[in-house]
C-alpha positions as CSV (number, residue, x, y, z in Angstrom):
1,X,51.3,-4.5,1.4
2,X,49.8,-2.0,4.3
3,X,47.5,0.7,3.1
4,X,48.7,2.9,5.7
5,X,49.2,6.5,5.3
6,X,52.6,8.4,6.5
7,X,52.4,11.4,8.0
8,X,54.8,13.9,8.6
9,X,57.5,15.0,11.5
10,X,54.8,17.7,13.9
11,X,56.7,20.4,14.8
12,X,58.2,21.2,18.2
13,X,58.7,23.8,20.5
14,X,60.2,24.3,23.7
15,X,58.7,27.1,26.0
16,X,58.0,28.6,29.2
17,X,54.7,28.8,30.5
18,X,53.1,32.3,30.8
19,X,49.5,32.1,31.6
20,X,47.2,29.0,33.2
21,X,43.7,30.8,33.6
22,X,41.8,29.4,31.0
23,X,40.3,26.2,31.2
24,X,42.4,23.4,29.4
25,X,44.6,25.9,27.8
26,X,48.3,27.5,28.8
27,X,49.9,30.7,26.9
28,X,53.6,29.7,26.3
29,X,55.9,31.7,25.4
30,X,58.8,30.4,23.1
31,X,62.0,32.7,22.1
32,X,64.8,32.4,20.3
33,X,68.1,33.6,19.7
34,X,69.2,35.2,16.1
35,X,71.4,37.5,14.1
36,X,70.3,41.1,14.1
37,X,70.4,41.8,9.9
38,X,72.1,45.1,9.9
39,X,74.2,44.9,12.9
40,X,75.2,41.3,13.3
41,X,74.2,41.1,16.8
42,X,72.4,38.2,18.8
43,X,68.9,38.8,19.9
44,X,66.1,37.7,21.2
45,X,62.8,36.7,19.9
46,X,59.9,35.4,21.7
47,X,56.5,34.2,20.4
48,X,53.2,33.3,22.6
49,X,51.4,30.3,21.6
50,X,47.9,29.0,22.8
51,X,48.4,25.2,23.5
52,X,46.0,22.6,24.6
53,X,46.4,20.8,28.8
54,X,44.2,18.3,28.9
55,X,45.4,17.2,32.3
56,X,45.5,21.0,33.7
57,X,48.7,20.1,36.2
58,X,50.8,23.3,35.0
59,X,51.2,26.4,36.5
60,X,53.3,30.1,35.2
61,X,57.1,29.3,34.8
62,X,56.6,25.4,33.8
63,X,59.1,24.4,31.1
64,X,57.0,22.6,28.5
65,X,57.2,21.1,24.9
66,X,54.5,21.7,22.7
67,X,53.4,19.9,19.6
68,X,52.2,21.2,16.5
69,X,48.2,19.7,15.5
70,X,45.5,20.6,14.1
71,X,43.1,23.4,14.9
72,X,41.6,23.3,17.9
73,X,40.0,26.4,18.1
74,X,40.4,29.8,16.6
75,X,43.5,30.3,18.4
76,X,44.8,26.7,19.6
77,X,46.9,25.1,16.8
78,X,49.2,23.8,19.9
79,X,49.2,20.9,22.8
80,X,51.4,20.4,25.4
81,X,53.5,17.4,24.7
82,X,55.5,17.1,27.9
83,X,56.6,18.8,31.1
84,X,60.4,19.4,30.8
85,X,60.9,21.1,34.3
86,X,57.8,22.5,37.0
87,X,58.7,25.6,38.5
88,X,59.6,25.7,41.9
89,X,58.0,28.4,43.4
């Protein structure tokens, strides 16, 4: 018998990133597509999120994934999981 706790699935998010000048931190920004109400149209949505880079290798226009954990700081409730794509310029 293990005395292990479970934890649950972190939440993911897939996002472009938007800003590199802090120090250990990246502004991504994340949209998505969805129904307008009213008019039943396809829109877009985007959020900004504050995520944790330890390694500080990304620049603007990286694709990333970013985890869900626990505060960080007042705004950080993000890290970067993984690169998907680096930008090419």
């Amino acid at each position: 018998m293990t005395t292990e706790k479970k934890r649950g699935v972190s939440k993911t998010r897939v996002g472009v990133v938007v800003s590199d000048k802090m120090e250990k931190t990246v502004v991504v920004k994340v949209s998505r597509r969805m129904t307008h109400p009213l008019f039943k149209k396809i829109i877009m949505r985007s959020k900004r999120y504050y995520a944790h880079n330890e390694k500080e290798g990304l620049k603007v226009g990286d694709t990333v994934r970013i985890v869900e954990t626990k505060p960080i700081s007042k705004l950080k409730r993000w890290r970067v999981g993984e690169v998907i794509a680096k930008s090419t310029s």
